[in-house]
C-alpha positions, 0 to 999 in steps of 0.5 A, a space after each residue: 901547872 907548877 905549885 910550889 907551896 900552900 898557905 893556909 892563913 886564917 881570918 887573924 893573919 895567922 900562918 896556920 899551915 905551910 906546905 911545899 910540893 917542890 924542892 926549895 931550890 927552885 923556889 931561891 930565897 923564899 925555898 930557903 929561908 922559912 922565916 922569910 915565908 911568915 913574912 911575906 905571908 903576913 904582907 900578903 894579908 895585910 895586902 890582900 885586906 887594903 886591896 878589899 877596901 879600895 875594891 868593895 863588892 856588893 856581893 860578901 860571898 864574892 870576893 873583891 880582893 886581889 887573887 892574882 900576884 904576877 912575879 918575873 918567876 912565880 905567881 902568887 894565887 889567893 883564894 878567900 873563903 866566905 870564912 876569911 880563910 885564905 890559901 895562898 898557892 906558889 906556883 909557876 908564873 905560867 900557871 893563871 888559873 887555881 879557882 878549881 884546884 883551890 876549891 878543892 883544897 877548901 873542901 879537904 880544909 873543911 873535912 879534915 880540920 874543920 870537922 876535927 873535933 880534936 883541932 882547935 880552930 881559932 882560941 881567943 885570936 890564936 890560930 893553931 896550926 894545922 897538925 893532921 897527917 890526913 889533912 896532909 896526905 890529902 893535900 898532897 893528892 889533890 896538888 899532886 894531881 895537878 903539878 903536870 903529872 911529874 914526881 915531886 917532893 912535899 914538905 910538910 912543916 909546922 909555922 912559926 918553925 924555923 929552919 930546925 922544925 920538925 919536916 916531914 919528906 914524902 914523894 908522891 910517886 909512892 903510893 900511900 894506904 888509902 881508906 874508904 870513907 
């Protein structure tokens, strides 16, 4: 398993996290052009949404919507949460199965962002963007565990940041200060 960038997109269709575990060449034009990332991803709820109507499931904390976008290169992964939150994973187009990592990735949502009484989560239908470096370098550790065991590079850069937003490189070889909880 491969995964090339998170998305974290809130119930209003805002991008508010973006994170990438590989170096942008290997994603081609979407590794490149940042812009092209809040694009796609706004298409992808918007998609994700009409998928939901033509698909009803008597269940509301069971997702009926599209999960799975298969592409010639890469697959596209969607995980809703019962909040309508949406992670969306880049990854190889090998990689079918996110549910585990995904859930993982919910839980490190909720215990970095959504208990942060210093994040605004939602504020009059204006998502902000996740800035929290321990949300961060978690998220690193979780994926980090299941890109097939090889080193990579993160980037971590605020959306709506264009190609001169601030981004931070870090390598998951490294090992970073942990602290106990």
């Amino acid at each position: 398993m491969v995964v090339h960038l998170l998305w974290i997109i809130n119930q209003s269709g805002q991008l508010i996290a973006r994170l990438g575990f590989t170096e942008p060449a290997l994603l081609g034009e979407l590794g490149t052009k940042p812009d092209l990332q809040l694009t796609l991803s706004s298409v992808l709820f918007s998609t994700y949404g009409m998928s939901l109507e033509i698909t009803p499931n008597v269940n509301p904390m069971d997702s009926s919507g599209m999960h799975l976008v298969e592409c010639e290169e890469h697959n596209i992964h969607i995980y809703e949460t019962p909040t309508l939150v949406k992670f969306v994973l880049v990854s190889d187009n090998a990689t079918m199965e996110v549910n585990k990592l995904c859930r993982e990735l919910h839980a490190a949502y909720v215990e970095y962002a959504v208990k942060n009484p210093f994040h605004i989560m939602d504020e009059a239908g204006i998502g902000q963007p996740i800035r929290i470096p321990d949300f961060s370098a978690a998220v690193r550790g979780i994926v980090g565990r299941y890109n097939s065991g090889a080193a990579f590079t993160s980037t971590v850069s605020s959306p709506g940041a264009g190609s001169g937003g601030a981004t931070a490189n870090a390598r998951s070889n490294t090992q970073s200060t942990g602290r106990s909880k």
